[in-house]
N, C-alpha and C positions, 0 to 999 in steps of 0.2 A: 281790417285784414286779419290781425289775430283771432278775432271773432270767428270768422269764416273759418280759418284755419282749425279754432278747437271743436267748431262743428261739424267739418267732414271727419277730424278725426275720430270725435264721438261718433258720429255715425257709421264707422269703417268699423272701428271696433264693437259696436254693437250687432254689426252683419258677421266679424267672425265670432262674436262670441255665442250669437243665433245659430251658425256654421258648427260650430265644436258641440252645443249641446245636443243637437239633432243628429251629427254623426254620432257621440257615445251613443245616445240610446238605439240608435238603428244597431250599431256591433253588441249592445250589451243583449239584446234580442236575439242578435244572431248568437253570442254566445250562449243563452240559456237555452234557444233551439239544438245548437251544439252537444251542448251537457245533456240534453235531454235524450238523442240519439244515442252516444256515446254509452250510455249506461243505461238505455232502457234495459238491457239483457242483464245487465249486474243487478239492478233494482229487481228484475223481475222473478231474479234467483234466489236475491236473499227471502224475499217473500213467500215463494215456494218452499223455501230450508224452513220456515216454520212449522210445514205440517209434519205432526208430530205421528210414528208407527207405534202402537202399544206394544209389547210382545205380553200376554199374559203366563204364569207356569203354574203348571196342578202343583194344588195344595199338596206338601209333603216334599217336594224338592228341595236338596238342597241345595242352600247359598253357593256353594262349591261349582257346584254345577254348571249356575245363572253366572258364576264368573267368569268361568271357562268361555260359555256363548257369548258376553259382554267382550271378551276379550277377543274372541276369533270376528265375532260383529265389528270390530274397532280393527282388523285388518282390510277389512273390506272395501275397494274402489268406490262403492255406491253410497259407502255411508259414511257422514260427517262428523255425527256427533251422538255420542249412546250413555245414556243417563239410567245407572239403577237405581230406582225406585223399590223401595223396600216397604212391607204390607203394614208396617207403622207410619213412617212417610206418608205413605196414601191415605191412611186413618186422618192422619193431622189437615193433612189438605180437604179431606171430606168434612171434616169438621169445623174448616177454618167458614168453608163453603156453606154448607147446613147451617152451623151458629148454634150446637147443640151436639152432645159429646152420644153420638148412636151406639159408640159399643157396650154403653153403661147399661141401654135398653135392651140391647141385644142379648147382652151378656160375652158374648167373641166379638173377636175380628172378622168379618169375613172377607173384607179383601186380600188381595196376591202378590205376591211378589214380581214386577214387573219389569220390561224394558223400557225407557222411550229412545229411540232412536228419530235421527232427523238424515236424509238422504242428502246429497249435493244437488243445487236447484235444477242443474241441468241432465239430472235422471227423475225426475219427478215427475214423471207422466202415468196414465192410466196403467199401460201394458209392463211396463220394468216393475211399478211397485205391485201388483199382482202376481210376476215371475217372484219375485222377491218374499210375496207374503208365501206363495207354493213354498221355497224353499226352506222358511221359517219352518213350517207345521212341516215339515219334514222328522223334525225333532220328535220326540215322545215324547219330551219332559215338557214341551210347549203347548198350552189348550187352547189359547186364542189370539189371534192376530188382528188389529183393530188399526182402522183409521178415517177418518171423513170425507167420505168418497163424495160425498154433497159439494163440502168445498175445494176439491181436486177442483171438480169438473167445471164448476163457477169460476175458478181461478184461470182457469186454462182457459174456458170462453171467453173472457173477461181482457185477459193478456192477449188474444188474439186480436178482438175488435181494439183493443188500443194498440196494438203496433198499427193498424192499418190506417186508423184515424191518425197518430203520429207519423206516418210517410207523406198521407195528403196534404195534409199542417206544412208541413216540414217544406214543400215543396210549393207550396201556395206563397208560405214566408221567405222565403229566398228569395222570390221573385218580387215579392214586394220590396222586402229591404234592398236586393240592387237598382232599381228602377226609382226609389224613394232617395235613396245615396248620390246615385246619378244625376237627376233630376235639383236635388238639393244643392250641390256642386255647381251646375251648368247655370243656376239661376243666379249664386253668387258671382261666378266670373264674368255673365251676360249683365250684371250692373254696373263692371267697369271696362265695360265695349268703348266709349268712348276715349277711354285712356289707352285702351290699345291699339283701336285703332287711330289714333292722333300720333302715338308711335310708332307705327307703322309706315303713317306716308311721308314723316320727317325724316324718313330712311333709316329705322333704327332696325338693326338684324335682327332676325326672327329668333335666333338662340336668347338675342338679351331678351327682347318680347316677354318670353315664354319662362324664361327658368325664374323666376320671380313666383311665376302662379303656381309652375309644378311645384316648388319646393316648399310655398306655403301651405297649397292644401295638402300636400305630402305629409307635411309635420303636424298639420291637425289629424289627418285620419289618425296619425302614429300617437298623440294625445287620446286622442279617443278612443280608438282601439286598445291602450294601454290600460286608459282607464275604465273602460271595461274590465278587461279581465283583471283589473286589480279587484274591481265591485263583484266580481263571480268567485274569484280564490276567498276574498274578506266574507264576503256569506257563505262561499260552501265551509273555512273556517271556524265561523260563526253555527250554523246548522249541524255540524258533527257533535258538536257538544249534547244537541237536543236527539238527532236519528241516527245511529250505527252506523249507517248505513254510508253516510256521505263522508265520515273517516274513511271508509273503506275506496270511496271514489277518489278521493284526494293523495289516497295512496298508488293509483294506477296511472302511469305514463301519460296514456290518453289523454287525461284529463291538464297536465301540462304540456302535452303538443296542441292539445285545445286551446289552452292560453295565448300560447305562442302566436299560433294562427291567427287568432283575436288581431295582435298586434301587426303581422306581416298584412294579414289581407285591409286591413285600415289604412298602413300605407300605400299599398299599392293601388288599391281601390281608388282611393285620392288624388294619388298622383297621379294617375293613369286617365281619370275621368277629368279635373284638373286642364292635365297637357289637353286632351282631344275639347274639352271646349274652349280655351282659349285659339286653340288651331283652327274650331270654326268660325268663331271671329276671326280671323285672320283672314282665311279667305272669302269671307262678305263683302260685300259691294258698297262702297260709304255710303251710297246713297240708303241702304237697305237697313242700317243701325239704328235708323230714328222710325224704326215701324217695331 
């Protein structure tokens, strides 16, 4: 009899603990589907704030001047971040680059005193930074205005096809993960059809029935769900150290109502899927349980 006994109970416990590992990974999914929406547009801004505007200034300007525009440039809505670059500066990076000291050959310097400015990602489009360069070469003292109209244009096609491949994703994966949740749930409760309905016809109330399964798999999804988003906050922790980028995400709201989420819809999920198949055992036909 104890035999028996430590057998169903190994077995019980090896169905919820098959139960707990497949719902974390179905939420930790959903949470990375989550994280992935959530900041496609942050991700897709910082990436854009990389492309760098040159301002170049005719030879003979002076520094005074280039500070003046550095300075009225660093009031501007559109732009983030304005870097002078001085025609020593640039010597050294050309140098660092070449592996060979040119001005020795040359005898001068010929490069300029320059700006780099970087725009905020959500004006980095073809037409703003064209209005922007007109407005530059407005200046006299400015000769040229430079930037990689190659990889604008890449970036921007690029961002587009992947937003739309991430909404069919996105939407394909949802469906899977509840119907996979579902499904997962309904197959552990329908193993002990037998138990419920044997307490059913002995006359036991449907509330006692029933709050036993809601509240177990309630508190797995709520395990699961939890641990999830602990596994998303511990690597996106982990991952800020290595990309900017995901400091940056760890720092926005979102990304902790995202968490959250994680946790509410793991329990509700559960319990909710839980209650409705123990309730369809319930109203089955004893004869129908043993099919």
């Amino acid at each position: 009899m104890k035999f028996e006994q430590r057998y169903y109970a190994r077995k019980r416990y090896r169905l919820v603990l098959s139960l707990l590992v497949s719902l974390y990974f179905m939420f930790l999914l959903l949470g990375i589907l989550g994280l992935l929406i959530l900041n496609a547009e942050h991700l897709n801004n910082y990436f854009k704030e990389q492309l760098t505007i040159t301002v170049y200034f005719a030879d003979g300007t002076p520094r005074k001047s280039i500070k003046l525009v550095e300075k009225e440039l660093k009031t501007d809505t559109l732009v983030k971040e304005v870097i002078f670059i001085s025609k020593e500066k640039a010597a050294e990076r050309a140098r660092a680059i070449l592996g060979e000291d040119f001005i020795t050959v040359l005898g001068e310097n010929p490069l300029q005193d320059n700006l780099e400015i970087h725009l905020h990602g959500r004006f980095v489009t073809d037409g703003i930074i064209e209005n922007f360069k007109k407005r530059l070469l407005q200046n006299p003292r400015v000769e040229d205005v430079v930037y990689e109209k190659t990889i604008l244009s890449v970036l921007n096609r690029n961002v587009k096809k992947i937003s739309t491949v991430l909404l069919i994703f996105s939407l394909i994966l949802l469906l899977i993960i509840y119907f996979t949740v579902r499904n997962t749930v309904r197959l552990s409760v329908y193993n002990r059809r037998y138990v419920i309905k044997t307490m059913q016809l002995v006359g036991a109330p449907e509330g006692f029935i029933l709050r036993p399964y809601v509240w177990t798999y309630g508190g797995l999804g709520l395990l699961a769900g939890g641990g999830a988003a602990l596994t998303i906050w511990a690597a996106a922790w982990k991952l800020h150290t290595l990309f900017p980028a995901f400091e940056l995400i760890m720092q926005k709201e979102e990304f902790y109502f995202l968490l959250g989420g994680l946790v509410v819809a793991g329990f509700l999920l559960s319990l909710v899927t839980g209650y409705l198949a123990a309730k369809s055992i319930l109203r089955m036909n004893p004869d129908d349980i043993h099919y």
